[in-house]
C-alpha positions in Angstrom: 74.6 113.9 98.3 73.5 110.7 99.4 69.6 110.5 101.1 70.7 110.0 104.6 73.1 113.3 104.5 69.7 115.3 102.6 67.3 113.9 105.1 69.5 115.3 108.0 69.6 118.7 106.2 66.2 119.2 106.0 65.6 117.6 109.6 68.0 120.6 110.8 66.3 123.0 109.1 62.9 122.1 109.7 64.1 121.9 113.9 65.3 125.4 113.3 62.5 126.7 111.8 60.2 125.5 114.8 62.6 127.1 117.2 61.9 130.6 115.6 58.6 129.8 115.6 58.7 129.0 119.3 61.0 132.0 120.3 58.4 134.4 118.6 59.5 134.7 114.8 57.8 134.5 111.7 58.3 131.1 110.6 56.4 128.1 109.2 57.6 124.8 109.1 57.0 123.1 105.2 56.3 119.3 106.0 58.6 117.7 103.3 58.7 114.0 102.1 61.7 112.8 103.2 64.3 111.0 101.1 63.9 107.0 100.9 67.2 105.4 102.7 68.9 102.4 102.1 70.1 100.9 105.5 73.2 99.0 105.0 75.8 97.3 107.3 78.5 99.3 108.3 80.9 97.7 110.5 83.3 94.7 109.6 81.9 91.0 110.0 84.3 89.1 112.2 85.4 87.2 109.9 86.2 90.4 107.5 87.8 91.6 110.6 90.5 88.9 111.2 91.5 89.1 107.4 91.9 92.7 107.8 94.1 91.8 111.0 96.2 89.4 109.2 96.7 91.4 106.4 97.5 94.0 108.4 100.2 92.0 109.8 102.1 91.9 106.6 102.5 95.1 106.2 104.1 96.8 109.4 103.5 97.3 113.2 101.8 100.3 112.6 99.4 99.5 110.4 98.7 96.3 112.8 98.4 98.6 115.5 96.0 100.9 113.9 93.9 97.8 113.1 93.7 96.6 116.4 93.3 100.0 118.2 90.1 100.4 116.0 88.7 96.3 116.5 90.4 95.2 119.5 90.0 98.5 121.8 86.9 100.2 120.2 89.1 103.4 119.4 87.7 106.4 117.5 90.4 107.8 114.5 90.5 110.7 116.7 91.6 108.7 120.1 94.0 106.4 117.7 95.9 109.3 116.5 96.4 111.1 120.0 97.4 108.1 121.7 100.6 108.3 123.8 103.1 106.1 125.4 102.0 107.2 128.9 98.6 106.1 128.2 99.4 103.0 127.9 100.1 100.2 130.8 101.7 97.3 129.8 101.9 95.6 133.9 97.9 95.5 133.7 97.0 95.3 130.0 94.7 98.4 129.9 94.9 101.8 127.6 94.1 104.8 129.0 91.7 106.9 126.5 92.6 110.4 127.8 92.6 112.9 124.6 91.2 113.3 121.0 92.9 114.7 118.2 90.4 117.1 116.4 91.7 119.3 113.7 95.2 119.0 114.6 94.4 119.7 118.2 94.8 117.7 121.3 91.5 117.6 123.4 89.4 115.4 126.0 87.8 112.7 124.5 84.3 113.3 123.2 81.7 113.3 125.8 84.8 114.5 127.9 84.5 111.2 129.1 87.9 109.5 129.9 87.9 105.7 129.7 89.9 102.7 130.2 90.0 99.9 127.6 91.7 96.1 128.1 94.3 95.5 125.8 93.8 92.3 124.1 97.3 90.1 124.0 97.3 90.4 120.3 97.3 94.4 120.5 99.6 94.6 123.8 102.0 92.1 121.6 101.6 94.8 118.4 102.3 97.9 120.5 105.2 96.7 122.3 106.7 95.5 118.7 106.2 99.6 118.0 107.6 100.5 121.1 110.5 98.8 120.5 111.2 100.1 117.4 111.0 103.9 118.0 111.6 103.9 121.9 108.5 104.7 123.7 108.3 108.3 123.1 105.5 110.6 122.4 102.6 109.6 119.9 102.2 106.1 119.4 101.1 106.0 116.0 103.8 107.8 113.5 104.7 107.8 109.8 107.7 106.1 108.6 110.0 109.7 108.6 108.7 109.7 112.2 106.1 112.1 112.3 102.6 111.7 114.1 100.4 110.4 112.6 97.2 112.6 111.8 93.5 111.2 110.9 93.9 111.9 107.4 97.2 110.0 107.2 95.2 107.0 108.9 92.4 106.2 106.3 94.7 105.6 103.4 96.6 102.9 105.4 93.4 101.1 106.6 92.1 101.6 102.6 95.4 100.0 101.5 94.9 97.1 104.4 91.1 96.8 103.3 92.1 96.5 99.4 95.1 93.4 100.4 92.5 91.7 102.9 89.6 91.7 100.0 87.4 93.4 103.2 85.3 95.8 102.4 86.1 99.7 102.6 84.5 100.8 105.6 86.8 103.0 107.1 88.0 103.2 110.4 84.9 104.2 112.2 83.6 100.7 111.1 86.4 99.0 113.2 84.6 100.6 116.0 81.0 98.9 115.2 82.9 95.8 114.4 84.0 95.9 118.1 81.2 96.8 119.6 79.3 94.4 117.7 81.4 91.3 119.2 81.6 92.5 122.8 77.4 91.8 122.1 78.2 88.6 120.6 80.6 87.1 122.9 78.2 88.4 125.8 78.6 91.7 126.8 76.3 93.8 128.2 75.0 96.8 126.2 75.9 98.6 129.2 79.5 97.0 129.1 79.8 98.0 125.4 78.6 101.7 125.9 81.1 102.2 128.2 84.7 100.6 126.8 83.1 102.6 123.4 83.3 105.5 125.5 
């Protein structure tokens, strides 16, 4: 396991183990020497992120969309896959972040925290290009045999756009940060950027 994902462990534990002290138990909590961890960056560059978009691009709508969902909208996997035609509103430019997919499932976004997003021209412009081209029904994002698409079906295609683009493999959760990251840039307020991240 990498440090980070050990340090958390023993974190947990050692919260737990105070707990049962506090509620009464027998418990004492050993101080351990955490593991040293290597901070790196984890979120696309903008300039990584518009190679990815135009290599994205070459590919097929989908993939584009799934891009752009991720670094244009701030989407978790999750929202990306559960997305639906009706959340979407062309007349006004703005997605409507309303569910979640979680293990198959359909739920409120996390937080349970609904949220509304600007589409950017270049996203609107790659969704409509999928909405023509299966007719506006259902899940937005599906396979080529038409089936939804699921969380695990979307890391592969952002690891194959990643690979073509030369872009590092951060997965799609990066594509979030990269967002994030240029609403600061360009501006925004952390305030702003909490709350199109949702």
């Amino acid at each position: 396991m990498k440090p980070s994902s050990v340090n958390l462990i023993v974190k947990t534990l050692q919260t737990m183990l105070r707990r049962a002290a506090k509620l009464g138990y027998r418990a004492t909590v050993p101080e351990v020497k955490l593991l040293p961890e290597q901070r790196s960056r984890n979120w696309y560059t903008p300039e990584d992120y518009e190679h990815l978009v135009a290599a994205a691009g070459t590919f097929d709508p989908t993939s584009l969309a799934i891009v752009l969902l991720g670094g244009d909208a701030g989407l978790r996997v999750g929202e990306m896959a559960a997305l639906r035609w009706e959340d979407l509103d062309f007349a006004h430019s703005t997605l409507y972040v309303r569910r979640n997919l979680v293990l198959g499932q359909e739920r409120a976004p996390k937080w349970g925290t609904a949220r509304d997003v600007p589409l950017s021209q270049r996203l609107q412009a790659a969704l409509l290009q999928l909405r023509d081209q299966d007719g506006g029904e259902g899940r937005v994002l599906r396979l080529s045999d038409g089936r939804p698409i699921s969380i695990c079906n979307l890391r592969p295609i952002l690891e194959r756009v990643a690979r073509y683009a030369g872009a590092p493999l951060y997965g799609p959760h990066a594509l979030r940060h990269s967002f994030g990251t240029r609403l600061m840039l360009n501006g925004a307020s952390a305030r702003v950027a909490m709350e199109l991240l949702g």
